[in-house]
C-alpha positions in Angstrom: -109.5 144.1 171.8 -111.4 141.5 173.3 -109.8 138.7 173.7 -112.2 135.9 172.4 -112.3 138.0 169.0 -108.0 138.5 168.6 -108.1 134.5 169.0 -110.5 133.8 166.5 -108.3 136.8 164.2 -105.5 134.9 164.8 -107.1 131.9 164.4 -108.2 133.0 160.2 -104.9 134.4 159.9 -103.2 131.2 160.8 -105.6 128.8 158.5 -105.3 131.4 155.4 -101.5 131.6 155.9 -102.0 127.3 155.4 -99.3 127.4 158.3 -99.9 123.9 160.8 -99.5 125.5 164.8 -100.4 124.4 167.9 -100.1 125.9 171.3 -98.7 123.3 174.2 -98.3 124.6 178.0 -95.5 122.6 179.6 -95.8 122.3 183.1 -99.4 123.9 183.9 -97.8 123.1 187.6 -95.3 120.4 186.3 -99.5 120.0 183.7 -101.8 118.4 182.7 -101.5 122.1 184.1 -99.1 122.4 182.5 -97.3 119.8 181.5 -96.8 123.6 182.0 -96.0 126.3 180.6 -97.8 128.6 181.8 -100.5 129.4 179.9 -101.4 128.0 176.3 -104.1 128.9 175.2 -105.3 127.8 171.5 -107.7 125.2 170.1 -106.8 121.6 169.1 -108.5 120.3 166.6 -108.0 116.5 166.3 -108.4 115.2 162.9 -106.4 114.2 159.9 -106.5 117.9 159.0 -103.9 120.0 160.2 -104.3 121.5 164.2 -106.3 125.1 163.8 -104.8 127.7 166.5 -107.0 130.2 168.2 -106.8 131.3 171.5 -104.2 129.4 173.6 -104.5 127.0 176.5 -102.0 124.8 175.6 -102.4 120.7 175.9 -99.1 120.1 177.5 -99.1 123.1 180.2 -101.2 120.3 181.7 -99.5 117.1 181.1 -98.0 114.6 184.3 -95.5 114.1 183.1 -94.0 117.9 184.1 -96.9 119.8 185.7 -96.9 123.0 186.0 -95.5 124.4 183.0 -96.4 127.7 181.5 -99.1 127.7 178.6 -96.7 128.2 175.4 -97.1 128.1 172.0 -95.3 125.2 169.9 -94.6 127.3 166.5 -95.1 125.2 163.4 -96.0 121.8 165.2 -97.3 119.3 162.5 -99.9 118.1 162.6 -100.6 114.3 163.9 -102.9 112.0 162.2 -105.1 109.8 163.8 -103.8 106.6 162.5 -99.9 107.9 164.6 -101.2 109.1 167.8 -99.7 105.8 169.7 -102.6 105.1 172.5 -105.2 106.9 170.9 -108.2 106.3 172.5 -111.0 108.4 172.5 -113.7 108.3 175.2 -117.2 107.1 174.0 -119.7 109.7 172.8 -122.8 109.6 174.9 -126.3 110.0 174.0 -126.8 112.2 176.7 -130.2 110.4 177.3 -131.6 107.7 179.2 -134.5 105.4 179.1 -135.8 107.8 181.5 -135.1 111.1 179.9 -132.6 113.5 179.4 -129.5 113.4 181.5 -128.6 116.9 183.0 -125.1 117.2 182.7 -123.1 118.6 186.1 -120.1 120.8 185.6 -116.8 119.7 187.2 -115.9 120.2 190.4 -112.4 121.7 189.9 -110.2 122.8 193.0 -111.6 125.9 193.9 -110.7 127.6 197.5 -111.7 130.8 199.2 -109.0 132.8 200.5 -109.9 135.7 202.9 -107.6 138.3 205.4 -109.8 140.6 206.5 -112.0 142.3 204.0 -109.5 141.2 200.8 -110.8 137.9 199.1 -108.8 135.9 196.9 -111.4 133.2 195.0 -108.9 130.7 193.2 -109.3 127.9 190.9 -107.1 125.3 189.8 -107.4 125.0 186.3 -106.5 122.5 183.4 -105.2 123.8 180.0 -107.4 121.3 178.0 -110.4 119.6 179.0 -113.6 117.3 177.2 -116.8 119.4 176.7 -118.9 117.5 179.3 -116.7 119.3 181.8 -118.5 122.6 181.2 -122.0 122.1 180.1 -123.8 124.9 177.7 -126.1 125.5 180.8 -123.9 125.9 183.5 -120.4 125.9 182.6 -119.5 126.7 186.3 -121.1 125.4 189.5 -122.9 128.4 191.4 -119.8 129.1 193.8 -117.6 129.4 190.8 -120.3 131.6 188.7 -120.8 133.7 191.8 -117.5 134.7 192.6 -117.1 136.0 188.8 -120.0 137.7 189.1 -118.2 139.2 192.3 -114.7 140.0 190.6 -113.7 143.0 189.6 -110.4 141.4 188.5 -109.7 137.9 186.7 -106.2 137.1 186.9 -104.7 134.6 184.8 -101.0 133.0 184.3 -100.6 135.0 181.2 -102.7 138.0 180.1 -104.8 137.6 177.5 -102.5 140.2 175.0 -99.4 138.5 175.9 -100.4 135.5 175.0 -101.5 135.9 171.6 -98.7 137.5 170.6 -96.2 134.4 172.5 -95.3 132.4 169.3 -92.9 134.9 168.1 -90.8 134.3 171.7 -91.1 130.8 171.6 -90.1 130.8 167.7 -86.7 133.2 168.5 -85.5 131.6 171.6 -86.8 127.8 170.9 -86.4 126.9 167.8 -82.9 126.8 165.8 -81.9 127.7 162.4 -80.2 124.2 162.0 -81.1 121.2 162.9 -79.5 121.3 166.3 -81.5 118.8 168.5 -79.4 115.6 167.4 -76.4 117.1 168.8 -77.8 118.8 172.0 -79.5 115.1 173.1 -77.0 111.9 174.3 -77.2 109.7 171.2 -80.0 107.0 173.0 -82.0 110.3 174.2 -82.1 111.0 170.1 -83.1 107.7 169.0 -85.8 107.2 171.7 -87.1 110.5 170.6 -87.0 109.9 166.5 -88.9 106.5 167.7 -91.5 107.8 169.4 -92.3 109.9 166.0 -91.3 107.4 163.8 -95.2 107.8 162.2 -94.9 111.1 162.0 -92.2 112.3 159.7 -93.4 115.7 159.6 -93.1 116.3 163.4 -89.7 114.9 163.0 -88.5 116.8 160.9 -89.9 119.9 162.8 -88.3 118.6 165.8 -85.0 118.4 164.9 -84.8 122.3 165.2 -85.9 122.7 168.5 -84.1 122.9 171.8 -84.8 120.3 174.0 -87.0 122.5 176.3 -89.3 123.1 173.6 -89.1 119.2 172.0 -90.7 118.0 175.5 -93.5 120.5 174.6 -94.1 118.7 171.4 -94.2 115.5 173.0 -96.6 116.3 175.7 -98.8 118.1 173.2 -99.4 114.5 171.1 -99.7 112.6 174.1 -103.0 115.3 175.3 -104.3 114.8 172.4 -104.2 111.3 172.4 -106.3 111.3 175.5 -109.0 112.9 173.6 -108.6 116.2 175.5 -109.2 119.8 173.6 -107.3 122.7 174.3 -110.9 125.0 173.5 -112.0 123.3 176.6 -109.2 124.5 178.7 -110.4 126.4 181.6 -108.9 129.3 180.9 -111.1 129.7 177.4 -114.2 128.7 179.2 -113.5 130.7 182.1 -113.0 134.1 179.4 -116.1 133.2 177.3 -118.3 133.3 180.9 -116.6 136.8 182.4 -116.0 138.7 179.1 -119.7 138.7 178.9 -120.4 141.3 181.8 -116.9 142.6 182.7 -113.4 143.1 180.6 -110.5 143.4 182.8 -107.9 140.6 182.9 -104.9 140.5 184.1 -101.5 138.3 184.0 -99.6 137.0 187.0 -96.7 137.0 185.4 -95.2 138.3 182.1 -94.3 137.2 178.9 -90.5 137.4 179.5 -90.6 136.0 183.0 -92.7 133.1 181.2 -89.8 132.9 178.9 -87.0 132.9 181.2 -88.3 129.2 183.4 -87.6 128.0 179.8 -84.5 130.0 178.4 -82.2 130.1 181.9 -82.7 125.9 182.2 -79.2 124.4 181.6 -78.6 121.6 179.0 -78.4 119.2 181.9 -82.5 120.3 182.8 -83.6 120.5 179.3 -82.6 116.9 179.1 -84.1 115.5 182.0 -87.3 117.3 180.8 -87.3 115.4 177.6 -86.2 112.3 179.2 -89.1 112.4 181.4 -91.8 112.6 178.4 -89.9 109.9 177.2 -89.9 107.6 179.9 -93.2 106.3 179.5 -94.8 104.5 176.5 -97.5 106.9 174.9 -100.2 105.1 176.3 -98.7 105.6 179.7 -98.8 108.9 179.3 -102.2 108.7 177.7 -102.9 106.9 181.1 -101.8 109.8 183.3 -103.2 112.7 181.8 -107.0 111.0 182.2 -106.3 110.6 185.7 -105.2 114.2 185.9 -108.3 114.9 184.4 -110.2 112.5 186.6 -108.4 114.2 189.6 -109.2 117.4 188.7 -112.9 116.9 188.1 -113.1 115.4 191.7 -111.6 119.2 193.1 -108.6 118.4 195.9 -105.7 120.0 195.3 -104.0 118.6 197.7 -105.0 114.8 196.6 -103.8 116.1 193.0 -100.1 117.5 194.3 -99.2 114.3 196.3 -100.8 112.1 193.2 -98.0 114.8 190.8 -95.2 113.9 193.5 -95.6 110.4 193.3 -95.2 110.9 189.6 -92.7 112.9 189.6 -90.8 110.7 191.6 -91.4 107.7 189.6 -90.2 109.6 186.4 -86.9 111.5 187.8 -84.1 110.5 186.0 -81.7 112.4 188.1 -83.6 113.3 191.4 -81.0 116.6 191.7 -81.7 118.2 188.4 -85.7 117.1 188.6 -85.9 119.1 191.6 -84.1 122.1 190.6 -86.7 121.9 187.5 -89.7 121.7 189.6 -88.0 125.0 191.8 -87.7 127.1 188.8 -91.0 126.0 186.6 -93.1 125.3 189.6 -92.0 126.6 192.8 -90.4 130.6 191.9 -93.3 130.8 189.7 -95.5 129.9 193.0 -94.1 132.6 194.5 -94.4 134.8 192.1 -98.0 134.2 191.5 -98.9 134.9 194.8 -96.6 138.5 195.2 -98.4 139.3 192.5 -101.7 138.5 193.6 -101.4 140.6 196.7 -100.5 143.4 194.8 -104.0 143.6 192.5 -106.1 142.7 195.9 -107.6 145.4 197.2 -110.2 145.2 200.8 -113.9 144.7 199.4 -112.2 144.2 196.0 -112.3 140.8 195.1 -109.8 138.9 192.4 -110.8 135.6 190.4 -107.5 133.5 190.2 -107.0 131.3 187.7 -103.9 129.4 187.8 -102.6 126.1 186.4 -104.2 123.2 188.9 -100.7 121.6 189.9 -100.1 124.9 191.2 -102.6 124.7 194.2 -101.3 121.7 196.4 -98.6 120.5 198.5 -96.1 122.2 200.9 -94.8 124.9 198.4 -97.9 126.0 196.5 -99.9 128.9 196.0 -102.5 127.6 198.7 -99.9 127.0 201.5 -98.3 129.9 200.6 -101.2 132.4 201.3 -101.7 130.5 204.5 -98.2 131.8 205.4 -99.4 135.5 204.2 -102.1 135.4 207.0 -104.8 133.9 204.6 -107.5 131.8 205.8 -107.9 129.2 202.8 -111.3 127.0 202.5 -112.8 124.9 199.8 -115.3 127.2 197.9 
């Protein structure tokens, strides 16, 4: 089934059931790509009306404050009204008009490299989990380098296949969320209070919250705070990026699968699931609001190397406990790296090209997916 229409299914099913769900990525790359997870894919709705889901490019897959996280669903997540969205401040609406005439609207840049050994091409894009519609005008959604390696692709690989995804809450629900309210007594006492602060406005999420593991609390939190920045998960690149290639071809493929999705999440020790919600609590909401514009700033400018050394910095300023940040970052981030890129070579093929799609915070740096293909004989250019 195609995947645009088992989102939308999904999508009526979830409305009519009157059930309030979002899907969050934590670390996209530790982003706004994800905050994450690896793949989230579904459509935010901001309003005072509950949050619709659909397809699934989860907000905080791409949030700063832990890139790189896969794109995963947050089961049940209230909804947050506009008036207790601390820092909301959406960007102006624009006429799209001058005294002149009509402005013509550019698509972003986005990190987007060429990777070539031989007569095997690798096209790869760094990709955000939500976005603002100006980043992908009706027009053009793509710049011509981007729309002609699609058109090129027999293959578009993603973090998560298309199937898996959809079907993601019901992992999330059994592994991250509690029959009890056990979150007060997994969290030091001041982590619990900072924590019930934060959603002091929002009873509903608080009460929701207080049956999650800590792994999938820091989801919630990074989910408000890309909202808050005005960002929409149905302009994730991922969902613009399907609506372009399901049009003249249908194969998409996953880098990784559900369960090894799952695992970054389920295998982190107390310790790590702590410092991940300590992180997204460091900050004041507006902060955070802060950071994930710059991401998105970042990412419309298209270096991925400029992006992993702005995440590092951030990172950095954010570790609680340098030692357990870094053995987060290894298993979210950098095996996940890794296995991105095994798996990549594995669906390449000589005079076979594969579209990559990957969370941006992926991209950059010493031990990502760029460097990494360097080290498999790859010749790697901006595209």
């Amino acid at each position: 089934m195609p995947d645009v229409v088992a989102a939308r299914r999904l999508a009526r099913r979830s409305r009519d059931g009157g059930r309030s769900v979002a899907f969050a990525r934590r670390w996209g790359a530790r982003a706004l790509t994800g905050a994450a997870l690896l793949g989230v894919c579904s459509i935010f709705h901001l309003s005072a009306e509950p949050i619709g889901v659909a397809h699934a490019a989860g907000a905080a897959a791409n949030t700063p404050a832990q890139a790189g996280r896969p794109l995963l669903p947050v089961p049940n997540q209230p909804a947050p009204p506009r008036a207790t969205l601390p820092g909301f401040n959406p960007p102006p609406a624009t006429s799209g008009t001058t005294a002149s005439g009509p402005v013509r609207t550019q698509p972003a840049r986005m990190p987007f490299y060429v990777a070539t050994r031989g007569a095997t091409t690798l096209y790869v894009l760094g990709t955000l989990h939500v976005g603002d519609p100006a980043d992908y005008p009706v027009k053009q959604p793509f710049r011509p380098a981007i729309m002609g390696a699609l058109a090129a692709s027999p293959t578009l690989a993603l973090e998560l296949s298309p199937d898996e995804l959809l079907v993601s809450q019901d992992d999330v629900s059994k592994y991250g969320v509690c029959r009890r309210d056990c979150l007060p007594g997994l969290l030091p006492e001041p982590l619990w209070h900072k924590l019930a602060w934060r959603l002091r406005g929002n009873r509903a999420a608080l009460d929701e919250i207080r049956k999650m593991r800590p792994w999938l609390a820091s989801l919630l939190v990074e989910t408000y705070d890309s909202l808050s920045a005005g960002l929409q998960t149905e302009y994730g690149t991922e969902a613009q990026l399907q609506n372009v290639y399901l049009k003249t071809r249908g194969k998409i493929v996953g880098l990784e699968t559900l369960p090894q999705q799952m695992r970054a999440f389920t295998s982190l020790t107390l310790a790590q699931q702590r410092e991940m919600l300590a992180q997204d609590l460091a900050q004041t909401p507006a902060e955070n609001v802060a950071d994930v514009r710059t991401l998105h700033r970042l990412w419309r400018v298209g270096d991925a190397d400029a992006i992993a050394a702005w995440q590092a910095a951030k990172s950095e300023k954010l570790a609680r406990d340098k030692r357990i940040s870094d053995s987060i970052d290894n298993k979210i981030v950098y095996e996940r790296n890794r296995r991105f890129v095994s798996r990549m070579l594995l669906i390449a093929a000589p005079n076979k090209p594969v579209f990559v799609a990957i969370g941006t915070l992926h991209l950059g740096g010493r031990k990502g997916v760029l460097q990494l293909l360097r080290q498999r004989g790859f010749v790697v250019e901006a595209g």
